[in-house]
TILO-521067 format. One record per atom (N, C-alpha, C): x, y, z; chain. Coordinates in pm, 1 decimal, m for minus. Last residue first. Example, Ala and Ser with C-alpha at 12.3 -4.5 7.8 and 13.67 -1.06 7.14 Angstrom:
BEGIN
+----------+----------+----------+-------+
!        u !        v !        w ! chain !
+----------+----------+----------+-------+
!   1285.0 !   m225.0 !    708.0 !     A !
!   1367.0 !   m106.0 !    714.0 !     A !
!   1290.0 !      3.0 !    787.0 !     A !
!   1319.0 !   m569.0 !    780.0 !     A !
!   1230.0 !   m450.0 !    780.0 !     A !
!   1320.0 !   m330.0 !    780.0 !     A !
+----------+----------+----------+-------+
//
This chain:
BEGIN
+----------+----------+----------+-------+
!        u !        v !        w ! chain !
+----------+----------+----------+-------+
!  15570.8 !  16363.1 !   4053.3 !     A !
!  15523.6 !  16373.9 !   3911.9 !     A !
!  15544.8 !  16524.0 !   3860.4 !     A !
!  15714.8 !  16126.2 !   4276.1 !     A !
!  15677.0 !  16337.1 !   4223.5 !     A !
!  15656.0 !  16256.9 !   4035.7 !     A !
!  15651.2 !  15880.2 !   4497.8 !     A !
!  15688.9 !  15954.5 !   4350.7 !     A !
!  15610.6 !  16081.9 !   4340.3 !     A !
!  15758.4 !  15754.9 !   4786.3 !     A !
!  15651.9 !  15833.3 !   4701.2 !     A !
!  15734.8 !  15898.0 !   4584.0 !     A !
!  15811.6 !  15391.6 !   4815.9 !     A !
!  15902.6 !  15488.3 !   4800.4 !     A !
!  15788.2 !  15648.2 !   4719.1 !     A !
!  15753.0 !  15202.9 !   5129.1 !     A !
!  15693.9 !  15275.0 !   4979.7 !     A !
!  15755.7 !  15379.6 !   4978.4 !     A !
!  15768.5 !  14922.4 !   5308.6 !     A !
!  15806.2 !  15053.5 !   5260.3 !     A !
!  15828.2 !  15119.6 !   5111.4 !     A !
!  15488.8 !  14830.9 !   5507.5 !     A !
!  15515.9 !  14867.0 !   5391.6 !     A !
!  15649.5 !  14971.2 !   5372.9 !     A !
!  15493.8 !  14697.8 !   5868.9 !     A !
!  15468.2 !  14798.6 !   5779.1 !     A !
!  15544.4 !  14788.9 !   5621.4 !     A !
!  15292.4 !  14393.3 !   5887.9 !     A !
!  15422.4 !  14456.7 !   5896.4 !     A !
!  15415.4 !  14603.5 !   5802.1 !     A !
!  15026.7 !  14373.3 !   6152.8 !     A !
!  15028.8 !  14436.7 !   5982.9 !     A !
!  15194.2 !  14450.4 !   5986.7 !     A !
!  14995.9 !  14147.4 !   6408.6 !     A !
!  15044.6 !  14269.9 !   6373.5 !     A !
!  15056.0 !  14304.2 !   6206.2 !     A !
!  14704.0 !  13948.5 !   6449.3 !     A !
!  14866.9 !  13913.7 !   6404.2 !     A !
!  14896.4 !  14076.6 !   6334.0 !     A !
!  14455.0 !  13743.0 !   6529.9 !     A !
!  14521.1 !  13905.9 !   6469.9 !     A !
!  14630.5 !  13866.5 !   6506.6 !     A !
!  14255.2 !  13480.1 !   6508.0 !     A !
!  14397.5 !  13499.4 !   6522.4 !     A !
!  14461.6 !  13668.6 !   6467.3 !     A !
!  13992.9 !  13452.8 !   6402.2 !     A !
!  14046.8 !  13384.0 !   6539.8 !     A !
!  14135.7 !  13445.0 !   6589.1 !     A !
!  13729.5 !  13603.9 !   6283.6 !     A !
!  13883.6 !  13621.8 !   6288.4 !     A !
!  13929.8 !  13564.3 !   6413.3 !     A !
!  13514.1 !  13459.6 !   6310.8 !     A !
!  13571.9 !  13466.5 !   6178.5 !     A !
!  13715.2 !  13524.1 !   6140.2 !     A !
!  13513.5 !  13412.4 !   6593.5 !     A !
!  13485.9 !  13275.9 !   6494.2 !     A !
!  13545.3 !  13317.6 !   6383.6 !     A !
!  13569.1 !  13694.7 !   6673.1 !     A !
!  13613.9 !  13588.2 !   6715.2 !     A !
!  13612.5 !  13402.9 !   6639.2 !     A !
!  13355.7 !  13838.4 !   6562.6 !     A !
!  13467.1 !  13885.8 !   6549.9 !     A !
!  13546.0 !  13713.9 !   6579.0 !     A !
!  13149.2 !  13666.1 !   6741.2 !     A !
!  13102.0 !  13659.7 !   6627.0 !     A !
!  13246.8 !  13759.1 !   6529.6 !     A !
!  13182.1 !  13731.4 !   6991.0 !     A !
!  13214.7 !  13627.7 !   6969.2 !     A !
!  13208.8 !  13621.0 !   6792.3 !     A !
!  13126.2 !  14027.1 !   7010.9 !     A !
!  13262.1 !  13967.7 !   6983.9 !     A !
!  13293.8 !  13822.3 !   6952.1 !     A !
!  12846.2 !  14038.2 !   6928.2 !     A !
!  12972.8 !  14051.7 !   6801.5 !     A !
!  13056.9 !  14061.8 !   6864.4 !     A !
!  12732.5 !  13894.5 !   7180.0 !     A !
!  12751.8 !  13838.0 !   7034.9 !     A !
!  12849.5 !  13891.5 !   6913.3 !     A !
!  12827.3 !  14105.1 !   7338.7 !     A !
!  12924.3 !  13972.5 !   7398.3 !     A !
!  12832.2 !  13878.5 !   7236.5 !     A !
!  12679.9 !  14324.5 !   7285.4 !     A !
!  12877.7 !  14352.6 !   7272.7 !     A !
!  12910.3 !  14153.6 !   7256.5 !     A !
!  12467.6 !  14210.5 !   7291.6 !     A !
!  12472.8 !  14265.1 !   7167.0 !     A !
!  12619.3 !  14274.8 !   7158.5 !     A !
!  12418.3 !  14166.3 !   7603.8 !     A !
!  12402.4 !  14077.9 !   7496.3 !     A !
!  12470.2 !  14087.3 !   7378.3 !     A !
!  12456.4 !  14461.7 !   7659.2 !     A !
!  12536.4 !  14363.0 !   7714.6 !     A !
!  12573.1 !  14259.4 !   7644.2 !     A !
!  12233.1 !  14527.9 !   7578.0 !     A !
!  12315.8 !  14598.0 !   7530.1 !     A !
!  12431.5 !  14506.4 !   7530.3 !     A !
!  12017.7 !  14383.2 !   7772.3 !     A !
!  12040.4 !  14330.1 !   7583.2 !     A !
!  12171.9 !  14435.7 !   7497.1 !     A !
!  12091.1 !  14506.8 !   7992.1 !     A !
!  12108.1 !  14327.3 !   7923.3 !     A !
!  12115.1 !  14328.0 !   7803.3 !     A !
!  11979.1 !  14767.7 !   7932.0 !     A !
!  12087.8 !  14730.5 !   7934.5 !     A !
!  12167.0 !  14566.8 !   7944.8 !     A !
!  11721.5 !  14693.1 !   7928.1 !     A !
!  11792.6 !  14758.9 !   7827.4 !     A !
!  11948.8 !  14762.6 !   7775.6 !     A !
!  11668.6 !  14630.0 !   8112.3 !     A !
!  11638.4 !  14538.2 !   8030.7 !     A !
!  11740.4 !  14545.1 !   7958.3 !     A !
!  11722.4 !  14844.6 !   8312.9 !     A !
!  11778.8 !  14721.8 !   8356.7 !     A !
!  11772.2 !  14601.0 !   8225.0 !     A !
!  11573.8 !  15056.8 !   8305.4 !     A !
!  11644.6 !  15068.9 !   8200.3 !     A !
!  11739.1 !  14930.1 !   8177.6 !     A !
!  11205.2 !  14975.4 !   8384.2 !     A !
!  11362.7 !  15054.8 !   8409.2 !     A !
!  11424.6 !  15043.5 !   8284.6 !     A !
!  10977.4 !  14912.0 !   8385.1 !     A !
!  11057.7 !  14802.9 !   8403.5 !     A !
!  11198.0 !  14855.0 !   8448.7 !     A !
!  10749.4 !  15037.8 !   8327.4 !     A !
!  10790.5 !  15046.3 !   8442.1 !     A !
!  10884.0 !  14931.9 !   8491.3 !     A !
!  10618.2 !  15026.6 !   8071.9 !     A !
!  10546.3 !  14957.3 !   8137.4 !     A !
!  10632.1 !  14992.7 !   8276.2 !     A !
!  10767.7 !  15262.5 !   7988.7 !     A !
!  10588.9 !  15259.5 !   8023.1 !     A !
!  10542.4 !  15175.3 !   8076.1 !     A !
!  11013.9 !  15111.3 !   7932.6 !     A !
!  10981.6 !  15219.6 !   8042.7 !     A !
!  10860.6 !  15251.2 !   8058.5 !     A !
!  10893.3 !  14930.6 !   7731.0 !     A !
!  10959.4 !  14882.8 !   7857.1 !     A !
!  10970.1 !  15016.6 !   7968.1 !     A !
!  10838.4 !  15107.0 !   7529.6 !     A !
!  10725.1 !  15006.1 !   7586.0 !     A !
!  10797.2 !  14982.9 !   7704.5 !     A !
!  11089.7 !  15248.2 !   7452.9 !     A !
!  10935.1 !  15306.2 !   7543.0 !     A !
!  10828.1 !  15217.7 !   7578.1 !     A !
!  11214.6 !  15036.5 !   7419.7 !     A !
!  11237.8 !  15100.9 !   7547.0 !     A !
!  11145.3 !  15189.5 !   7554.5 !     A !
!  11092.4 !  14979.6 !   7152.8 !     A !
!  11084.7 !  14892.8 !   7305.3 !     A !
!  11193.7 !  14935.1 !   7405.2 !     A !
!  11154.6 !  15190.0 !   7009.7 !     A !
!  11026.5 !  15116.7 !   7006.1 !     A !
!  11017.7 !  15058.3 !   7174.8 !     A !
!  11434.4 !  15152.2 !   7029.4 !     A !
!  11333.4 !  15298.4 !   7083.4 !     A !
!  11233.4 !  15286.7 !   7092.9 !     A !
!  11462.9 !  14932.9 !   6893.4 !     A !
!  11511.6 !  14977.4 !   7005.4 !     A !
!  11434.6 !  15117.1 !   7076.8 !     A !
!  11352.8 !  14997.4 !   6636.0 !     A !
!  11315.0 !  14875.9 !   6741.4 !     A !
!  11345.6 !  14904.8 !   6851.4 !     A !
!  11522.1 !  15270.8 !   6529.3 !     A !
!  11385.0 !  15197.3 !   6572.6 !     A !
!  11307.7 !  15105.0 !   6631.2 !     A !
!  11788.4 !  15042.1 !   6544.4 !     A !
!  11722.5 !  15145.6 !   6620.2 !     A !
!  11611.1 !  15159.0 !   6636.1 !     A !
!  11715.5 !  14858.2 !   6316.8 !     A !
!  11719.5 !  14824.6 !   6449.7 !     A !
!  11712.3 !  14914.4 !   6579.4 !     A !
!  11702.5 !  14964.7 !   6092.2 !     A !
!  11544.6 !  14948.9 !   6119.2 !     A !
!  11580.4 !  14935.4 !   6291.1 !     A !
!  11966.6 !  15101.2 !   6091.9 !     A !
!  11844.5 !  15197.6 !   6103.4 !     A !
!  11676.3 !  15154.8 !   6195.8 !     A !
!  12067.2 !  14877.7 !   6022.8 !     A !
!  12078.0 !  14956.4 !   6147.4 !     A !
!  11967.2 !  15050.7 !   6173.9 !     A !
!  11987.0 !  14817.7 !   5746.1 !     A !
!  11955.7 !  14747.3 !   5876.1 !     A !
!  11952.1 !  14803.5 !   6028.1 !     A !
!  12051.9 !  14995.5 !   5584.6 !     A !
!  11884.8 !  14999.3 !   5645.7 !     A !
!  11867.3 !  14955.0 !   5770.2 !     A !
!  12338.6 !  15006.3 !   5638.2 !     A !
!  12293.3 !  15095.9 !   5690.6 !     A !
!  12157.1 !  15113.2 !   5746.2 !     A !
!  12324.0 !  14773.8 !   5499.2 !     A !
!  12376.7 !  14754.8 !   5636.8 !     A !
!  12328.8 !  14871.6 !   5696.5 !     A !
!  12230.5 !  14909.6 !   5275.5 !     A !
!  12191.6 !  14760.3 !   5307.0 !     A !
!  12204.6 !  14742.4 !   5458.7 !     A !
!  12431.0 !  15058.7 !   5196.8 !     A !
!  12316.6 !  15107.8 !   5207.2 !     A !
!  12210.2 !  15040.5 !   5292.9 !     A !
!  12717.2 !  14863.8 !   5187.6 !     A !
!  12687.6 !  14946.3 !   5272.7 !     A !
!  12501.0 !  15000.4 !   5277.6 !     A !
!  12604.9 !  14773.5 !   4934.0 !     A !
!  12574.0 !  14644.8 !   5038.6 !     A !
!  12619.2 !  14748.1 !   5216.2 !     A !
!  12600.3 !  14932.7 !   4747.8 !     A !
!  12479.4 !  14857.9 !   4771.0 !     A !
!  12484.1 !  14788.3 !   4907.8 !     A !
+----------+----------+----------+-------+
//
């Protein structure tokens, strides 16, 4: 459910995006917008990585013994 959810979301947001880069290239703005708000979009989900995970710290590896059946 909550993948499907994330998935609408993306979805609707593309569409937006294609939405308004053909308004923005029709109107004759370039791709210059486009790319700000791309810009925008990396430098909010890292900060947004960053608040909820402050600190990564290496995984120690597991040692698991495999069983035959």
């Amino acid at each position: 459910m909550v993948t499907s959810f994330g998935a609408l979301c993306g979805n609707f947001s593309g569409m937006g995006i294609v939405w308004l880069a053909g308004r923005l290239l029709t109107a004759g703005h370039g791709y210059g917008p486009l790319l700000i708000i791309a810009a925008g979009s990396y430098l909010v989900a890292l900060t947004w990585l960053h608040i909820w995970v402050p600190r990564l710290e290496s995984a120690e590896p597991e040692l698991t013994v495999m069983q035959t059946v």
